[in-house]
C-alpha positions as a Markdown table, in Angstrom:
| # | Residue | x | y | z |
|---|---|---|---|---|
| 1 | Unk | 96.2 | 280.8 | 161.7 |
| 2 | Unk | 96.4 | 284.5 | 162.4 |
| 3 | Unk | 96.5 | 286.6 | 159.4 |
| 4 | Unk | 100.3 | 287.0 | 159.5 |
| 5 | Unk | 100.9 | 283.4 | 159.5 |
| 6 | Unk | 98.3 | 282.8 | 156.9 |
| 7 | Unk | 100.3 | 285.2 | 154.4 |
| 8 | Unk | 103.9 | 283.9 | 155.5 |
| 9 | Unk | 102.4 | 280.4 | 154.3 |
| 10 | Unk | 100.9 | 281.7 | 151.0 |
| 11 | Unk | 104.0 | 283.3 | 150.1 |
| 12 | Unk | 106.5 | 280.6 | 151.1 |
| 13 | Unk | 108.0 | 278.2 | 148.7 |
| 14 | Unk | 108.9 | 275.6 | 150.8 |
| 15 | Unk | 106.9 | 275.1 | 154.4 |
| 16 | Unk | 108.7 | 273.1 | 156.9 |
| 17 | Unk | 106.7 | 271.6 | 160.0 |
| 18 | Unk | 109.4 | 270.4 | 162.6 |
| 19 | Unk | 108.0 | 267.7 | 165.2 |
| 20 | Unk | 109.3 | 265.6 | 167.8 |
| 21 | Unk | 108.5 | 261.7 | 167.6 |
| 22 | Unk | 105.7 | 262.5 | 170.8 |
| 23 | Unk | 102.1 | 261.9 | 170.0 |
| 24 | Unk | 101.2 | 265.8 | 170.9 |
| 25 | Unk | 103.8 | 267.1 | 168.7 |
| 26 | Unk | 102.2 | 264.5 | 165.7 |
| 27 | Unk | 98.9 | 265.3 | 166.7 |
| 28 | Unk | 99.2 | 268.8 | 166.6 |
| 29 | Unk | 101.3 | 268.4 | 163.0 |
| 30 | Unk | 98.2 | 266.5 | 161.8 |
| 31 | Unk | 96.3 | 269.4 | 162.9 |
| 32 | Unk | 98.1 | 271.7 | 161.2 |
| 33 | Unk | 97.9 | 269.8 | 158.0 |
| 34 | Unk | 94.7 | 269.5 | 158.0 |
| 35 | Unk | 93.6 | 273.1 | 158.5 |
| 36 | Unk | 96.2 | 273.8 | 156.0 |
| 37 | Unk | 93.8 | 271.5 | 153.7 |
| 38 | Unk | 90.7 | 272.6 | 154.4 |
| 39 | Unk | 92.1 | 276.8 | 154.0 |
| 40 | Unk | 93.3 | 275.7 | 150.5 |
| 41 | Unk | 97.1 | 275.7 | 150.7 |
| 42 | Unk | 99.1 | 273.6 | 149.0 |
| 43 | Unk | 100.7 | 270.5 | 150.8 |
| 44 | Unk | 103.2 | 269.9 | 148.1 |
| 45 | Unk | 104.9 | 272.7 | 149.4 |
| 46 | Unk | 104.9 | 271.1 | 153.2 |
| 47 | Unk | 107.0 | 269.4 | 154.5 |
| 48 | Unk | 107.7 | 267.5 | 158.4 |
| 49 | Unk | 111.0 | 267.1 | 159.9 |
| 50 | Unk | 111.3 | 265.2 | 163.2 |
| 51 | Unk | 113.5 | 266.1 | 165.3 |
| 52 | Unk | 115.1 | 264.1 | 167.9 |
| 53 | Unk | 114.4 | 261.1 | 166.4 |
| 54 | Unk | 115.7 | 258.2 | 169.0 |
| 55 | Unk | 114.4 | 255.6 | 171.1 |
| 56 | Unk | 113.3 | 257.6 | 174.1 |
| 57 | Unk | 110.2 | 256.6 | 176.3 |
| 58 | Unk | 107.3 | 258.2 | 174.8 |
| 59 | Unk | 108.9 | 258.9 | 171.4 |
| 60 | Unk | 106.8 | 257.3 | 168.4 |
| 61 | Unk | 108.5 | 255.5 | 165.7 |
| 62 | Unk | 108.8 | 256.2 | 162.0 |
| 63 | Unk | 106.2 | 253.8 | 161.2 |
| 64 | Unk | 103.5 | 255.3 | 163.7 |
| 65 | Unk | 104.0 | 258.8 | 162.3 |
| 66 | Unk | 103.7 | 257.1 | 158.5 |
| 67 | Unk | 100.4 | 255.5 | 160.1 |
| 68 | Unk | 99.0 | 258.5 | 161.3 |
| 69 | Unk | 99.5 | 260.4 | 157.6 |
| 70 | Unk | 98.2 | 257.5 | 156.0 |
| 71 | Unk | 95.0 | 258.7 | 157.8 |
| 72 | Unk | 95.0 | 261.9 | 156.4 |
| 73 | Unk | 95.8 | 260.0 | 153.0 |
| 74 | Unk | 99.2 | 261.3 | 152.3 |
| 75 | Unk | 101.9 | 258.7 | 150.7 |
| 76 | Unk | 104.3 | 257.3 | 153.1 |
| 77 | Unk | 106.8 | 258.4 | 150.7 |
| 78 | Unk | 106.4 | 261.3 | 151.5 |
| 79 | Unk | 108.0 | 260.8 | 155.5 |
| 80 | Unk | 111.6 | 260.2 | 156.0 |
| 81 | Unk | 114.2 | 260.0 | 158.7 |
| 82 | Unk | 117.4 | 261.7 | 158.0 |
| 83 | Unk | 120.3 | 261.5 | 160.8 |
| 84 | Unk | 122.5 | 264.0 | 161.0 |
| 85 | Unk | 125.1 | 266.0 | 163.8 |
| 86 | Unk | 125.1 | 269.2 | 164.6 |
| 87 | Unk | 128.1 | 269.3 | 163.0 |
| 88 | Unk | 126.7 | 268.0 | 159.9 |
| 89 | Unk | 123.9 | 270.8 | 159.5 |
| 90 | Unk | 126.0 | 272.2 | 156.6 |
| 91 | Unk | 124.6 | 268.5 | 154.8 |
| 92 | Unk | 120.9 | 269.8 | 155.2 |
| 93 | Unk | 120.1 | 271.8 | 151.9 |
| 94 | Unk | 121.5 | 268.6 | 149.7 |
| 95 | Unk | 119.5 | 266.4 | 151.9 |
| 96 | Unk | 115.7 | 268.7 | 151.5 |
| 97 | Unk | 117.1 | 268.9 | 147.8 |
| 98 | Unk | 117.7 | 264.9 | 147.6 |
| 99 | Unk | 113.7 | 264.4 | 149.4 |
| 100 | Unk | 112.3 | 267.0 | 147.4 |
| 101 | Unk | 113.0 | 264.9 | 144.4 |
| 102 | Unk | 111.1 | 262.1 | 146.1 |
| 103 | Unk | 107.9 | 264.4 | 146.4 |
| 104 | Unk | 108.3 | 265.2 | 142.8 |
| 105 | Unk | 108.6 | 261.8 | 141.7 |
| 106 | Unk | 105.6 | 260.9 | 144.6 |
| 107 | Unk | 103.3 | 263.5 | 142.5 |
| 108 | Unk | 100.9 | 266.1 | 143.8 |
| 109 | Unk | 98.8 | 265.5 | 146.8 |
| 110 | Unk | 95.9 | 263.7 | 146.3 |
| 111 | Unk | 94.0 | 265.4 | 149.3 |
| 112 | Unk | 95.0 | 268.7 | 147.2 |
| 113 | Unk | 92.3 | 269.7 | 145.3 |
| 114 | Unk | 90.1 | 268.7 | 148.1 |
């Protein structure tokens, strides 16, 4: 991270990391996590979205991307698929609000203090 995006990250209270279901998009999420690890941040405060979530060629499913963070020893709690429309985006806040309870109730990171 350059210094910019190192302070944006400190300072946020919620990080969002938006990914299609495509093995370079996960792969570079898992990347991110983990650098994000190793600097010290806080991955309570992270979250992933995926976007585009369907049944395209070349599109992981739910289950692979819970595999792959269950490498990096997160909960698979802490992944879920929310559909929504466009024309739904007005639904989003209540739905981070809704999950965010789920990482509370999940607990702190156990890769945290690492």
């Amino acid at each position: 991270f350059d210094p910019a995006a190192r302070s944006i990250v400190a300072l946020a209270d919620l990080n969002l990391i938006v990914v299609q279901l495509l093995v370079p998009s996960v792969r570079n999420a898992s990347r991110i996590l983990e650098t994000m690890r190793q600097a010290g941040y806080s991955l309570d405060r992270t979250k992933i979205i995926c976007n585009r979530v369907g049944r395209d060629a070349g599109h992981l499913t739910v289950e692979n991307v819970r595999e792959t963070l269950g490498r990096l020893a997160l909960e698979p709690e802490r992944v879920k698929v929310m559909e929504l429309a466009i024309s739904e985006s007005d639904r989003i806040p209540a739905m981070l609000e809704e999950f965010v309870g789920v990482i509370k109730a999940v607990g702190p990171n156990p890769m945290k203090g690492l």
